[in-house]
C-alpha positions in Angstrom: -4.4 19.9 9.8 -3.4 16.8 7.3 -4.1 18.1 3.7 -6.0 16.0 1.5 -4.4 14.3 -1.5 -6.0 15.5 -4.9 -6.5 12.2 -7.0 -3.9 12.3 -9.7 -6.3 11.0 -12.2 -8.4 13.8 -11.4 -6.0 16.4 -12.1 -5.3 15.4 -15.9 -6.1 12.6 -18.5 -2.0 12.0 -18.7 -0.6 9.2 -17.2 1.5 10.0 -13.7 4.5 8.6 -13.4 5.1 7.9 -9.8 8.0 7.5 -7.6 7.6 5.2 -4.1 7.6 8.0 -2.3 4.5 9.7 -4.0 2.8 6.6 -4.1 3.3 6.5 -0.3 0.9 9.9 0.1 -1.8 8.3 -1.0 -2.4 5.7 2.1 -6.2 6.1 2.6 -5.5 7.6 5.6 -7.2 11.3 6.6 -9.5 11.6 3.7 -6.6 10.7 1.0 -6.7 8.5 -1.7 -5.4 4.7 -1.2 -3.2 3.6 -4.2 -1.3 0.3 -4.8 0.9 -0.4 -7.1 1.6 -4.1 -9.2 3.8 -4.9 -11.5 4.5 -1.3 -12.5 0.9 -0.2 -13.0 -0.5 2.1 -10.4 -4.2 1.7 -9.3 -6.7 3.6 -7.5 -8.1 1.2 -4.6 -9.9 3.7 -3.0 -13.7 2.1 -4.0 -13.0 -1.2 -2.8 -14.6 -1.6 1.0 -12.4 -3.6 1.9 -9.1 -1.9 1.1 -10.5 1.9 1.1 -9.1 2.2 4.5 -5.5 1.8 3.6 -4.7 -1.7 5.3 -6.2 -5.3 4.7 -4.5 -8.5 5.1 -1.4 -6.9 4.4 -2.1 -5.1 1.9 -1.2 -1.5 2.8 -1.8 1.2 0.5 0.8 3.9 -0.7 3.1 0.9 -1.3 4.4 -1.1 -4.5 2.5 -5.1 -3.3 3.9 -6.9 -6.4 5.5 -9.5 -4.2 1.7 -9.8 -2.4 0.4 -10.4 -5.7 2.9 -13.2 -8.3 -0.3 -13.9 -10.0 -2.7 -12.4 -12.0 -6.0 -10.7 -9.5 -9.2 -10.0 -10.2 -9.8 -7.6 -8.1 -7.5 -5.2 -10.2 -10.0 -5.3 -12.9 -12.9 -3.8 -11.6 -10.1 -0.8 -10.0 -8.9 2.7 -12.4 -5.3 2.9 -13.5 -4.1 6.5 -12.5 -0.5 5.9 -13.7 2.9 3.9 -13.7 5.8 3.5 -10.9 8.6 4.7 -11.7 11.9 2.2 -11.9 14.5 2.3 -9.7 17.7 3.7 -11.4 
């Protein structure tokens, strides 16, 4: 049985910090949360139809889609912030 991902903004009114690979959990797959990160900013997609399901026109959530994205979207503004990605080292 997959466990369901517990939204992070949920859990407290801090901002997360999130590395790739706890971004990647939250891939709108099995009931989970689908997240996207631009830019550094980490956003909950999860109420947008079109992306809810994890995958649209390659957008795939869990991932970091800066290099989808060089420009500024609207769509981003209507979505929550749940936190930041963390920077490589």
């Amino acid at each position: 049985m997959t466990e369901t991902i517990t939204s992070q903004a949920d859990k407290n009114s801090e901002e997360k910090l999130f590395t790739l690979d706890e971004l990647s959990k939250y891939n709108g797959e099995n009931g989970n949360y689908a997240y996207i990160a631009i830019k550094g900013i980490v956003y909950d997609i999860s109420n947008i139809a079109l992306l809810r399901s994890g995958k649209h026109h390659g957008v795939i959530s869990g991932n970091d889609v800066t290099k989808l994205f060089p420009h500024a979207i609207n769509i981003i503004k209507r979505v929550k912030v749940v936190g930041k990605l963390e920077e490589d080292k």
